[in-house]
N, C-alpha and C positions, 0 to 999 in steps of 0.2 A: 504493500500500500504506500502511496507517495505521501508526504508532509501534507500537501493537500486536503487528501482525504480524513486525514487522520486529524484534522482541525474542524472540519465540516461534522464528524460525529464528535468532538467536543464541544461545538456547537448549540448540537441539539439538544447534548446531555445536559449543558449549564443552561438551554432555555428550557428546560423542563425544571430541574431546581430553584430558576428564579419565578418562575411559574407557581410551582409550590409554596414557596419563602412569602409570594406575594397574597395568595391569598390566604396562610393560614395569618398574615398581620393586617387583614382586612380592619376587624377590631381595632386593632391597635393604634391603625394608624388617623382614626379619629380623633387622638387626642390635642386640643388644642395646643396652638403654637403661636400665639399672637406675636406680633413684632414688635419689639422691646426698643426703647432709645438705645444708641452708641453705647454712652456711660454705663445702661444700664447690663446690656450685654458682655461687656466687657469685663463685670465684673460679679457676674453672677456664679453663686455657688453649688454645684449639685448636690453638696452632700446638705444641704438644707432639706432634702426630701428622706433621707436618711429613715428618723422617725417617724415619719405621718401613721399614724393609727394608735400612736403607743399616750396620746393624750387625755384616755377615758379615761376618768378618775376609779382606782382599786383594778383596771386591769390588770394582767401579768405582762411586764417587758422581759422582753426577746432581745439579745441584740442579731443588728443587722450584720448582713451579709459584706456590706461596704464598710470604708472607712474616709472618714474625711480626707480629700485631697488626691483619691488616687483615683487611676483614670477610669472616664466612661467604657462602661461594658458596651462591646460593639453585639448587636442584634442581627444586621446585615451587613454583611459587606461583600466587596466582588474589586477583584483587583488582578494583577498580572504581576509575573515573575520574572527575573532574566537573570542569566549568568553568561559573562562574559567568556572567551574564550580559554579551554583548557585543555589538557593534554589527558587524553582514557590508554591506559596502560593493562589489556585486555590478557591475562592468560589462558595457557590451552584447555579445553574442558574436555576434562576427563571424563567421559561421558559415552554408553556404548553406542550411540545415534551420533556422537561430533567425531569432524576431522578437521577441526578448525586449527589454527596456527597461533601461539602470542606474537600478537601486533601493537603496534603503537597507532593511535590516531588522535588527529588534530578535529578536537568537537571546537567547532565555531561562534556555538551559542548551544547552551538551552534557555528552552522558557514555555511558558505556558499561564494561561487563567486560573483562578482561584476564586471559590465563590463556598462562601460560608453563611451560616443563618441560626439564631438561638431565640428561641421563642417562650413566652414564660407561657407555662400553663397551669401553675398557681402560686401563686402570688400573695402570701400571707405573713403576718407579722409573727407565726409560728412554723412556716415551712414556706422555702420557696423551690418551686421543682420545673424545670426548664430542657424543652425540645428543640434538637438542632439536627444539624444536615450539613455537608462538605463536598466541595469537589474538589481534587486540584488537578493537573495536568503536566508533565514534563514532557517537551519532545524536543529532540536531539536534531542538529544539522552536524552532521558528520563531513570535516572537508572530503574527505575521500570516497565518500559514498553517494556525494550530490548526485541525485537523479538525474537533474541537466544534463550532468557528464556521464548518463551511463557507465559509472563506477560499480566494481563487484569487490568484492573481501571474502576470503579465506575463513574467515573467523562468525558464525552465525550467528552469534549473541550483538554483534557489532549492526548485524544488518537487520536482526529486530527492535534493535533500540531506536535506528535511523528511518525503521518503514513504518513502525507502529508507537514508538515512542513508551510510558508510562504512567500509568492515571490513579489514583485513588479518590471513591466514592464511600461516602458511607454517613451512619444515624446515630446520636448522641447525646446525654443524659447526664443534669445534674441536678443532683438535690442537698439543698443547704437544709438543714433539721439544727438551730440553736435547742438549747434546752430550759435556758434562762438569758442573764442578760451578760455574760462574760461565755459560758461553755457552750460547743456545737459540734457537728460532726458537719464533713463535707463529703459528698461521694459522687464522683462520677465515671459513665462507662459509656463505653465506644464501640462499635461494631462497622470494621471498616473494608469493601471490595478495591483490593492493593492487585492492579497487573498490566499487562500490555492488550488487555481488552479494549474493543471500539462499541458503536451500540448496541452490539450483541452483546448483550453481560455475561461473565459468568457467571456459574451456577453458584447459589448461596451455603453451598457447603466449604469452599473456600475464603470466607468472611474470619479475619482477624479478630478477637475480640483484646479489649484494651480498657482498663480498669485502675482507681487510685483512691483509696479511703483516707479521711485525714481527720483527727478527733486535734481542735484546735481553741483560742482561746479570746476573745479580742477585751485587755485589760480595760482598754480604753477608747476613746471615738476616732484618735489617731492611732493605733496598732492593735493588730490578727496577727498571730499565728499558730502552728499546728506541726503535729508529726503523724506520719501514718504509711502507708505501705502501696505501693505500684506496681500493676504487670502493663507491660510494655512494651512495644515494640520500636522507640523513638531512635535507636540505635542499628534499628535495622533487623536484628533476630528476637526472640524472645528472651524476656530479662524480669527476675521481681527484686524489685530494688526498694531501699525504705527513701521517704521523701519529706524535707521541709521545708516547709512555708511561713515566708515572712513578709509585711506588709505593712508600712510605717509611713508616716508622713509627719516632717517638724514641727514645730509652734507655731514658728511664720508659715506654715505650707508656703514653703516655696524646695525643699527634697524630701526627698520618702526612696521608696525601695520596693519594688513589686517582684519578690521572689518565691516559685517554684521548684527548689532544686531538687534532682541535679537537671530538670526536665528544660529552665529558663531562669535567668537573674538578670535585673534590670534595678539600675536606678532614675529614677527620676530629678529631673528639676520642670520645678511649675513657673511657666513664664508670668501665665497670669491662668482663672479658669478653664481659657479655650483655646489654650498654646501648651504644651510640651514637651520636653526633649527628655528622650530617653540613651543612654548607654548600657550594653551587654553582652548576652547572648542567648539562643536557643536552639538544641537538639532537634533538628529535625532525621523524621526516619520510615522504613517501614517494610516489610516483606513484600515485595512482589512478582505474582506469578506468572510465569512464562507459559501463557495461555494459547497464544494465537498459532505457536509452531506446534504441529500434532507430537512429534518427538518428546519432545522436552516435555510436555503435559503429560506424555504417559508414563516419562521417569521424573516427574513430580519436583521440576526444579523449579528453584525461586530465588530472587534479586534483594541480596539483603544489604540495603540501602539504609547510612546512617550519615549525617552529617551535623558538625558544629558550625554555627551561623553570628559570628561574632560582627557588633551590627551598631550602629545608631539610628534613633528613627523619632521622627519628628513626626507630630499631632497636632490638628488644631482646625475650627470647627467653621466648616465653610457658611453655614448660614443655619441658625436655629439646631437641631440634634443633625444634623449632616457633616460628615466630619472626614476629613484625607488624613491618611497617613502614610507618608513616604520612610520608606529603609534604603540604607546604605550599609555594606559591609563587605566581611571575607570570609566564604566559605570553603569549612576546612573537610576534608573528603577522611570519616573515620571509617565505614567500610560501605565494599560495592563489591563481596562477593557472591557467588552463585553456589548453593548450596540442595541438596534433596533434602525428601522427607523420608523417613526409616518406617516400613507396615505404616504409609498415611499419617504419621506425628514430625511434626517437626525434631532435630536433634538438638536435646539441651544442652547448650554449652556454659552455661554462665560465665560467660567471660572469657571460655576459654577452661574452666577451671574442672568440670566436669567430665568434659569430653576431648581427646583430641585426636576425633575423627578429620580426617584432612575434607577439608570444602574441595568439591566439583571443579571449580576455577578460582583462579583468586585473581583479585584486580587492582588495579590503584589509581587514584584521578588526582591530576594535581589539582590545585589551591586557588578558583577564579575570585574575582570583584563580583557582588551580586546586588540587585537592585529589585524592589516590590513596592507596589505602590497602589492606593488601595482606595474605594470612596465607602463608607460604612455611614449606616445608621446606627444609633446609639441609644443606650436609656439615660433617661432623663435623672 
């Protein structure tokens, strides 16, 4: 399949999520937004919405899920991704279907759309439990394999990454349960279709599931946090790691801190409400299967795809809850190799530490610039 095609079923796939995204915030998006003066926009607070409900007299307070000062939770958003050019460092797959060769090649770019959605569907000063939805897309221009040029390769993992590229689709769930007005638990879980699929989907017996409990604390109206336990595939294989969470913002809110580790760490500075600059990083990753060649799907191989995303990225609110956010960084390539499954289970490796069955192929990518950039709806 040419680049072409494989944009045109991206396509359709991100107009049917934005399809869905739109009308389950039919509701939603009634809510008023009158237009405020300059002054007044400028320096409006959201975490003033923090409490609303906790005002009856002899109710029980909850605390909230937020904290003064840190950033709006994005609801929708849809944006696009790009890495600059870098060099895939392909070895030979051992594998009884490959007679492929280790090559080097010159990827020219990737990139692809992203389109995400988190929808509350309830919403209480004792539980808040929220539906979401993801797409993203990577596809590969490989110089050597430009279709223009009626290019061939040796190497067949090289030439489905170049005709079909890589996508992850999937549905998502989290429920914030406070107990009182300092203790809570947080949980959420993910069920994600990771592979070189177009809009034929694959079958939902090959869906990743992705999970992270966190029993946490918020002393105060400026700091959360929690410890608790992850399974995960942000590394690219499967992993359960423990995880913590910390979220702070100063007296003056103008720094705070919005971390996730070891999943994401960011610090903030608040320029004003509806400006911010963040510095960090974040893990991205994720299994995927090599669906579209009939070979390789009957010996059950998969792209275990993990990268660190060391980043700056600037926020800020184009008109009313309408908000861009632009990233700039360096990602750094932790693994991209190709691995099977043992009797239908993935092999545990933890780390490396369990197992050391040698991977199918092993690869290496070097270190591009990468850019994302984003337009999101927000809560208020």
């Amino acid at each position: 399949m040419t680049k072409t095609k494989t944009s045109s079923s991206s396509i359709r796939i991100l107009f049917f999520l934005c399809l869905f995204g739109g009308f389950s915030n039919s509701g939603w998006s009634q809510t008023d937004t009158a237009k405020a003066s300059p002054e007044t926009t400028e320096e409006e607070d959201f975490s003033q919405y923090d409490d609303v409900g906790f005002a009856e007299s002899g109710a029980k307070r909850y605390c909230s899920p937020k904290i003064e000062g840190i950033s709006p939770q994005k609801l929708i958003g849809l944006g696009f991704d790009y890495q600059a050019a870098y060099k895939m460092n392909l070895g030979k797959l051992t594998s009884p279907s490959a007679n492929g060769d280790s090559l080097q090649y010159n990827v020219k770019n990737s990139s692809g759309l992203r389109f995400n959605c988190n929808i509350p569907v309830i919403s209480k000063t004792n539980i808040v439990w929220q539906m979401g939805a993801n797409y993203w897309e990577t596809g590969y221009i490989i110089e050597e394999l430009d279709p223009t040029q009626g290019s061939f390769t040796s190497n067949p993992v090289a030439t489905e990454l170049a005709e079909n590229g890589l996508r992850t689709m999937g549905l998502n769930t989290t429920i914030f349960k406070p107990f009182n007005e300092t203790n809570f638990i947080l949980f959420q879980g993910s069920a994600d279709l990771s592979g070189d699929y177009n809009w034929n989907l694959m079958p939902a017996k090959y869906l990743k599931y992705s999970a992270a409990l966190v029993f946490g604390k918020r002393p105060s109206e400026r700091k959360q946090w929690g410890v608790g336990l992850a399974r995960t595939y942000r590394v690219g294989e499967l992993n359960y790691i423990p995880i913590i969470m910390f979220n702070s913002t100063d007296a003056q809110n103008k720094w705070g801190s919005e971390i996730l580790f070891p999943a994401r760490a960011h610090v903030r500075r608040t320029i004003n409400p509806r400006n911010m600059i963040f510095a960090g990083y974040e893990l991205e990753g994720q299994s995927y299967r090599l669906y579209r060649n009939t070979d390789y799907r009957s010996e059950d191989l998969e792209i275990r795809r993990g990268e660190i995303r060391l980043r700056m990225v600037y926020e800020c609110s184009l008109k009313d809850f309408i908000w861009l956010s632009v990233q700039a960084g360096y990602r750094i390539n932790y693994r991209y190799d190709v691995d099977r499954l043992e009797n239908g289970k993935e092999i545990y490796r933890a780390f490396g530490l369990l197992s050391k069955e040698p991977y199918v192929m092993t690869n290496s990518l070097t270190n591009p610039l990468y850019f994302n950039v984003s337009i999101n709806l927000v809560s208020p």
